[in-house]
N, C-alpha and C positions, 0 to 999 in steps of 0.2 A: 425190319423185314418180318418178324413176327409174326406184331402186333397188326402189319398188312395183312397178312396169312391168313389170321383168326380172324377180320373183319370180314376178307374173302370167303371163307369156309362159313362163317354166320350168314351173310348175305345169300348163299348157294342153297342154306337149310331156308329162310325165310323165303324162296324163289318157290322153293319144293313146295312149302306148305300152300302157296299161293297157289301154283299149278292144281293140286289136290283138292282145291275151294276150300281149302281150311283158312289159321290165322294161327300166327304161335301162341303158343300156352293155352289155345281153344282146343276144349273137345268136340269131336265129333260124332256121326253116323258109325259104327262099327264098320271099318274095312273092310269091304266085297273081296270075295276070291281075286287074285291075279288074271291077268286077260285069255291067258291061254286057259286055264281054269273055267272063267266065266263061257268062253266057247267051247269047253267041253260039252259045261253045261247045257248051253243054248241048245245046242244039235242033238241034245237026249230031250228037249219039249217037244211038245207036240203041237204039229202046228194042222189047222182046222179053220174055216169059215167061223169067223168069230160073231156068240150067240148074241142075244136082244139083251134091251134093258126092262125088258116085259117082268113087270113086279118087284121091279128094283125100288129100295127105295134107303138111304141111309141110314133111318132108321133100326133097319137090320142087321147092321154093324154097330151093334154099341161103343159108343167112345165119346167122353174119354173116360176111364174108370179110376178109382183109386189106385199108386202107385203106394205111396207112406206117407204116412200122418195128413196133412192139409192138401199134399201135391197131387193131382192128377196127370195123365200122360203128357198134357199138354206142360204143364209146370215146367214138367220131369227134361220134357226138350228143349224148352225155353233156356233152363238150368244150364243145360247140355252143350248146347249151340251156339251159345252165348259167351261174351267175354266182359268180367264185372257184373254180373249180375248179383243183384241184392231184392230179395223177396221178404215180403212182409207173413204176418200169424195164415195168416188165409193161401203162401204160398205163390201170392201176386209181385211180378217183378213192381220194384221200386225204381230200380235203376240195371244199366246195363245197354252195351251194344250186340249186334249183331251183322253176320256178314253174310248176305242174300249169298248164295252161288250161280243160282239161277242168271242171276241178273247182275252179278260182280258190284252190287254197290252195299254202304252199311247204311244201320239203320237204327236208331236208338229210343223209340216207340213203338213198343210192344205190342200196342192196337193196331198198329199197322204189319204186325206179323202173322204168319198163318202156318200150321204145321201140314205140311204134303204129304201125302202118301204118295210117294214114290210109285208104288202101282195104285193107283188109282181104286177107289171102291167100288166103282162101276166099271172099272176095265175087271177088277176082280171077277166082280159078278157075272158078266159075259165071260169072262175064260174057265170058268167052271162054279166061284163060291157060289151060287145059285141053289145046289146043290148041298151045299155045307148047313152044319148045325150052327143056329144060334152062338153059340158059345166057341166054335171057331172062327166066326166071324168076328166076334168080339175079340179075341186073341190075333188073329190078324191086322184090325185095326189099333190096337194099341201095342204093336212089337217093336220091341226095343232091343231086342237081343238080335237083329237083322236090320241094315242099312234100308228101313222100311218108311221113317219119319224123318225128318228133316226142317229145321225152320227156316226158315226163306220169305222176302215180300211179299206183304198179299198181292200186288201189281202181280209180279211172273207166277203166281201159284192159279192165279185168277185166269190169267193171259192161256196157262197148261190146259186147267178144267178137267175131264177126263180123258183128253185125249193120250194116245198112246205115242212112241216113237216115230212111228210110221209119219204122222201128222205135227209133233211137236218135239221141237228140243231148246233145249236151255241155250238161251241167245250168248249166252260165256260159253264160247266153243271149247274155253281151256278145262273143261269140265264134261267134255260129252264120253270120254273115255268111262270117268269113274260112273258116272251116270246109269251107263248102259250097262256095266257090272252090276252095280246096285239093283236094276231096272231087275234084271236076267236073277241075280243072285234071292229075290223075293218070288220070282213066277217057279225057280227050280223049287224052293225050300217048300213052296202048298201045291207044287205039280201043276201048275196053272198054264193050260194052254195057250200061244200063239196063233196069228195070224203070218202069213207068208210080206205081207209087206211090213210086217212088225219087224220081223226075222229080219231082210233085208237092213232095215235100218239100223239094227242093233248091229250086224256085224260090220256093217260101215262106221257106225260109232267105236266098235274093237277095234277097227283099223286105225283109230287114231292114239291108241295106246305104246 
């Protein structure tokens, strides 16, 4: 009876991590606020006719930059996100899987990976970076310290593009919860405005927490 118990209780954690778009023993994206939390948040942004892409250009967000020694940001999530991963002097995976969330499948070639920004760098730039220095934008695009990167297939990173909540979400519904935290928990931390159908979507995304 235990030994059922413990298999029981293991199976419930491995359910959980699944639910979360994790994998055990994989790290992840730093945990967003709690839902009730993330809706604090949402309802103190500001929501505004969201502006052009007039002088956008990605270049303006430098990335990816040095993190330590060989790795850059991209390495650094690869590393992250990954389970088995084994990189060589230059800091290039050798081996290792990955487990899209986006799209709930894994993946075990790293040219076919791509690391997302969660908010986008041109939803950025229409909801205020525009406006931002150089070197905030740089610091935006490579934030690690905020559920801001993420690795995931190029297929659903591609499939995103810049679109916002309003127009896209992650076809793994079991994942729209933490999503929209994440989503919410990057627009609060650089004050980055909303749109009203953005809004919407997110707290229907909350609702599923």
């Amino acid at each position: 009876m235990r030994r059922l118990l413990t298999v029981s209780v293991t199976l419930a954690a491995l359910l959980t991590a699944w639910v979360l778009g994790a994998t055990p023993a994989l790290a992840y994206p730093p945990t967003p606020p709690s839902a009730s939390t993330a809706l604090t948040q949402l309802n103190s942004l500001t929501v505004k006719a969201e502006g052009t892409t007039s002088g956008y250009s990605r270049d303006l967000f430098p990335h990816w930059h040095t993190v330590s020694g060989t790795c850059d940001t991209r390495d650094q999530v690869l590393k992250r996100d990954g389970t088995g991963v084994t990189v060589d002097s230059n800091c290039e995976p050798t081996g290792g899987q990955w487990y899209s969330v986006y799209d709930a499948i894994w993946v075990t070639d790293d040219s076919t990976i791509d690391i997302d920004h969660i908010v986008p760098l041109a939803e950025a730039w229409k909801s205020g970076a525009n406006t931002w220095t150089t070197a905030k934008r740089e610091e935006f695009a490579n934030n690690l310290t905020i559920a801001q990167l993420i690795a995931v297939s190029a297929s659903s990173n591609r499939s995103k593009g810049d679109r916002d909540p309003a127009s896209w979400k992650p076809t793994n519904t079991s994942v729209h919860c933490i999503y929209a935290r994440e989503w919410i928990w990057v627009k609060y931390t650089y004050n980055l405005s909303l749109q009203s159908t953005e809004k919407t979507a997110l707290n229907s995304m909350l609702a599923a927490c």
